[in-house]
C-alpha positions in Angstrom: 9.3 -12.9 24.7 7.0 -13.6 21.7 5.6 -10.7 19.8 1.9 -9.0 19.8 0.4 -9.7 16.5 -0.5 -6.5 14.5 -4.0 -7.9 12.9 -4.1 -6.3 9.6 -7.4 -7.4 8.9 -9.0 -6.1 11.9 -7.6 -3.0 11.3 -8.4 -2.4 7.9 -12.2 -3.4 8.5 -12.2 -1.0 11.1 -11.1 1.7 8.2 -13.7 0.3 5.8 -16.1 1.2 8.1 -15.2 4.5 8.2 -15.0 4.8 4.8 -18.7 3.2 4.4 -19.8 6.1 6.6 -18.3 8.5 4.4 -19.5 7.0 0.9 -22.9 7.1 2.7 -22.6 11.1 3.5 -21.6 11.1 -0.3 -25.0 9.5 -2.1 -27.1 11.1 0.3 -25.9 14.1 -1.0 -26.3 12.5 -4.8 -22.8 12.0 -5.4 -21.9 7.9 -6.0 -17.8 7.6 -5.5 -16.4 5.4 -8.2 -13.2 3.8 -8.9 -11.7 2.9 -12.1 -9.6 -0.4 -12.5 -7.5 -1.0 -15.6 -6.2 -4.5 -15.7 -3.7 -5.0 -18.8 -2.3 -9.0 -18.9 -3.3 -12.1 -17.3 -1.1 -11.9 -14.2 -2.8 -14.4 -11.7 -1.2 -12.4 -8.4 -2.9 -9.3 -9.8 -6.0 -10.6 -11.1 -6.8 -12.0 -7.7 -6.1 -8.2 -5.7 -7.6 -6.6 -8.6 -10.7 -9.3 -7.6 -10.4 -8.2 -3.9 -10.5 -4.8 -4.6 -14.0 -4.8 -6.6 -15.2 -6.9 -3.6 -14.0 -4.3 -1.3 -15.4 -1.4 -2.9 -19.0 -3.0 -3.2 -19.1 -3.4 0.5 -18.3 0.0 1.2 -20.4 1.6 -1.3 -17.8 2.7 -4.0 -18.5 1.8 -7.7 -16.5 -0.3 -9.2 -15.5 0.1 -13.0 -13.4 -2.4 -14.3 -11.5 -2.3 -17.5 -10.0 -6.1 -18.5 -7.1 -5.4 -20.9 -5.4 -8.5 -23.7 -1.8 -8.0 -22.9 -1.1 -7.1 -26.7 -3.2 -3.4 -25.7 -0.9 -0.9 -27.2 0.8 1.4 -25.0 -1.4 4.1 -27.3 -4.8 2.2 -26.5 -4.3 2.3 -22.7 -3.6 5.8 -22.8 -7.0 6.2 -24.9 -8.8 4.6 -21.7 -7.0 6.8 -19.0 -8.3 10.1 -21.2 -11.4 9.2 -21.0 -11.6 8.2 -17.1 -9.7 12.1 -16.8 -12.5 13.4 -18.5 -15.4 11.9 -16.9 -16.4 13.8 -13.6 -18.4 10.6 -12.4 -15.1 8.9 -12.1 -13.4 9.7 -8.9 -10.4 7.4 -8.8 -8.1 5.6 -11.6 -5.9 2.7 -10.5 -3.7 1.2 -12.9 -2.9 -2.0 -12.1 0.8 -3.5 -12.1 2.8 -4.7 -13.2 2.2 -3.7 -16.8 3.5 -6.0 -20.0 7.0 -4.9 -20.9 6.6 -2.6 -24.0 4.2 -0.3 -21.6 6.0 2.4 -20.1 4.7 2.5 -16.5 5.8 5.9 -16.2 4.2 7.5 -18.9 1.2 5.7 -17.8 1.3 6.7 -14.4 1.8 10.5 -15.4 -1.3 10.7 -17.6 -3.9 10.1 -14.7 -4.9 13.5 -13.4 -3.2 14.0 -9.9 -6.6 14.8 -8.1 -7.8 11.0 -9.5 -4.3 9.5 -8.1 -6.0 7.1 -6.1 -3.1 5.0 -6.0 -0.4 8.3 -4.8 2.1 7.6 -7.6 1.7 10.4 -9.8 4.8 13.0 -9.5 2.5 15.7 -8.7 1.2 13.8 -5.3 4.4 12.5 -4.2 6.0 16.0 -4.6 3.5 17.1 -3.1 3.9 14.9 0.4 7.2 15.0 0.6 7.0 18.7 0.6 4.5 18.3 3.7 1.2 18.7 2.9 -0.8 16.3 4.1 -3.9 16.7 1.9 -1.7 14.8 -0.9 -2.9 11.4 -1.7 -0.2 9.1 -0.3 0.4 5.5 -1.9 -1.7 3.1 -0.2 0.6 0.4 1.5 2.9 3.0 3.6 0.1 5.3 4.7 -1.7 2.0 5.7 1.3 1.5 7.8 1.2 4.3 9.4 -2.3 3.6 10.5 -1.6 0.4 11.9 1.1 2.5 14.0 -1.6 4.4 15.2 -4.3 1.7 15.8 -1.8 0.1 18.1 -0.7 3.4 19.9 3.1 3.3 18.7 4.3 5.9 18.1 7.7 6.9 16.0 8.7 10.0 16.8 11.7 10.1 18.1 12.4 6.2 17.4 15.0 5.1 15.1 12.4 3.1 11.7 14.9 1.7 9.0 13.4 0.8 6.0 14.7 -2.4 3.9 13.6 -1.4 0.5 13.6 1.5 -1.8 11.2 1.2 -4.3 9.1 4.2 -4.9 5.7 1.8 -4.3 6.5 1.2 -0.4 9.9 2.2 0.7 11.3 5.9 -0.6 7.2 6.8 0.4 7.3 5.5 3.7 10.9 6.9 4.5 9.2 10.6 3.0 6.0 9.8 5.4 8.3 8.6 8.9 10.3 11.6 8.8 7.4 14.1 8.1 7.3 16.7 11.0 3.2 15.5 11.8 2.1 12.9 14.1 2.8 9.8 13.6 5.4 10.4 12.2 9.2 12.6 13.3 10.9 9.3 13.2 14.4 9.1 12.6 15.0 7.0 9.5 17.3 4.9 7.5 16.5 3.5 3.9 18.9 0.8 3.7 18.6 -2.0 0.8 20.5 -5.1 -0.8 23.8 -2.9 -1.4 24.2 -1.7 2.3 27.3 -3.0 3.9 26.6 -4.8 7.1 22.8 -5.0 6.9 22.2 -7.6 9.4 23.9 -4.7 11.9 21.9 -1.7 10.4 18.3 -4.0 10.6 19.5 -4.6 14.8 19.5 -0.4 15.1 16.1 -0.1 14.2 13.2 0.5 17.1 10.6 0.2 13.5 12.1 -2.2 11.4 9.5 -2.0 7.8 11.0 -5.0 5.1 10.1 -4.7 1.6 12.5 -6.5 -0.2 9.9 -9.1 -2.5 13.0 -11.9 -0.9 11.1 -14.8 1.3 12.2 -14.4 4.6 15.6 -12.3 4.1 15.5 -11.1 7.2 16.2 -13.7 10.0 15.5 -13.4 14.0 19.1 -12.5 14.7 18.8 -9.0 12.5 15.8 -7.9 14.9 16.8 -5.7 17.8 15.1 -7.2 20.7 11.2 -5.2 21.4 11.6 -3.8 17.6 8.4 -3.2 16.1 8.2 -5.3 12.7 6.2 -4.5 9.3 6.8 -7.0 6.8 5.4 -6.2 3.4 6.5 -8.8 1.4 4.3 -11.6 0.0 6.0 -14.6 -1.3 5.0 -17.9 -2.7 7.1 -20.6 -1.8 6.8 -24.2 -2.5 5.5 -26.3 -0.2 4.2 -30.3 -0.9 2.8 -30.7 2.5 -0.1 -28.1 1.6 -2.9 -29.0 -0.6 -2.0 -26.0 -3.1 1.7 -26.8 -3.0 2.5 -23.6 -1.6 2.5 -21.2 1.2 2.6 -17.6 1.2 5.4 -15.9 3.4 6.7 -12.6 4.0 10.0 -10.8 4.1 11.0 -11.5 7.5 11.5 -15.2 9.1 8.6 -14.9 11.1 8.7 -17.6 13.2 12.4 -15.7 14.7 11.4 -12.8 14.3 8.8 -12.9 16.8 10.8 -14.1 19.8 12.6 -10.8 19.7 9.8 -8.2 18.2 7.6 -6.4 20.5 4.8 -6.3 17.6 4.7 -8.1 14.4 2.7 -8.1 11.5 1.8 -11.5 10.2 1.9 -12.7 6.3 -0.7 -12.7 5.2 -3.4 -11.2 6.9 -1.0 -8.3 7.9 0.3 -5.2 5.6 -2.0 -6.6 2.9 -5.2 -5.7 3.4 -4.2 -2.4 4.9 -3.4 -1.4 1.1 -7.0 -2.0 0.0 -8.7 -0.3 2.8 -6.4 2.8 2.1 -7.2 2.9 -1.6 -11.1 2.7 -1.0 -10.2 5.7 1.9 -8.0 8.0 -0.9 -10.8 7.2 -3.1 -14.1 8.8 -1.5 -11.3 11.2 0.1 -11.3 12.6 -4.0 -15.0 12.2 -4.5 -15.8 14.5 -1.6 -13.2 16.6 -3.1 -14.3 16.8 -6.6 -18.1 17.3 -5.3 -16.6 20.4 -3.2 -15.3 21.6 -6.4 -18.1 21.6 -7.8 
């Protein structure tokens, strides 16, 4: 058996479009969503999806207002920024980009963007808010864009064992809170399981969902994949490689090439997860535009 591949980018340009349509509805009533982008460093990884995401937004109709940071920007001076972003009601989103130098505290950071601008779903407010249930919280973009690729491909979790390789509070303690939400789409039964769990290998050949977000190039071989599991793989990683003409290749979490001779579905890396995260920022975005103008 060799897996379906979940097309990430077919699904996520099928969410643009929706989110085109809605950015439309927007300006014809006079309001222009816009999203505000703070880059602080030189990091190449992010200054390429910080790229992507201004490329994004102008093909769905979102402004696009990007703030370039040195990396010496005092923790002081990028708070400055954020206040003023809070305080102007033309700006509907604020993403901070990370990571963030190291004497930048990316929780005090994170915590001064109003809640209702928390684009990116990371502020305590919004995450308190969807793991107590309601669903109009603004959920971080790369679980809920999983969830949507569930959807697009018509499987459905309830009731099915999803364990979750990775708890970080960007992809995996959110997408455990999302799974076991009593909505659809969700009701799954779920284990977050990580790189202290005894016998991991065995807990990874329990799941019917098996999500990987580990950041370790292809941790998770074919033989830790219960056979007609359903495979997410978040990670990207850059490993060398002479035989390409950049001297790398970009690979995922899970062995890929295994892995798909026992998964049912599979996302590939990249062109998978990836592009899932943009098209649900852009969505949360003109999501709080149409709020803020109903505010109004």
């Amino acid at each position: 058996m060799s897996a379906k591949i979940i097309n990430g980018n077919e699904i996520a340009a099928f969410v643009r479009a929706e989110v085109k349509i809605e950015a439309d509805a927007l300006r014809e009533q006079g309001i222009e969503p816009c999203l505000a982008v703070m880059l602080v460093g030189e990091d190449p990884a992010s200054r390429v999806y910080v790229g992507m995401k201004e490329k994004r937004c102008a093909e769905v109709g979102i402004r696009n207002l990007d703030a370039r940071l040195p990396a010496e920007t005092s923790q002081d001076e990028i708070l400055a920024i954020l206040d003023q972003w809070n305080a102007d009601p033309a700006i509907h989103g604020i993403l901070v980009q990370l990571p963030l130098p190291d004497h930048v505290d990316e929780k005090t950071v994170t915590e001064r963007i109003l809640p209702e601008k928390d684009v990116d779903g990371f502020h305590p407010v919004n995450v308190g808010r969807m793991s107590g249930g309601d669903t109009s919280a603004f959920r971080p973009c790369t679980p809920h864009g999983v969830q949507v690729m569930l959807k697009h491909i018509g499987w459905d979790p309830s009731g099915k064992h999803a364990v979750i390789v990775g708890r970080s509070n960007i992809v995996g303690r959110p997408m455990a809170t999302i799974l076991s939400q009593k909505e659809p789409w969700a009701n799954a039964t779920v284990t977050v399981a990580h790189s202290r769990s005894e016998d991991l290998a065995g807990i990874c050949r329990l799941a019917d969902l098996l999500i990987v977000a580990v950041g370790r190039p292809e941790s998770v071989t074919g033989d830790m994949v219960r056979n007609g599991a359903v495979v997410i793989d978040v990670g990207v990683n850059r490993v060398d490689d002479p035989t390409t003409e950049k001297g790398y290749r970009l690979v995922g979490d899970v062995a890929f090439d295994e892995a798909k001779e026992k998964a049912s579905w599979i996302t590939p890396v990249p062109g998978g997860v990836g592009p899932m995260t943009i098209a649900m920022l852009l969505k949360n975005t003109v999501a709080a535009a149409g709020r803020m103008a109903g505010s109004d």
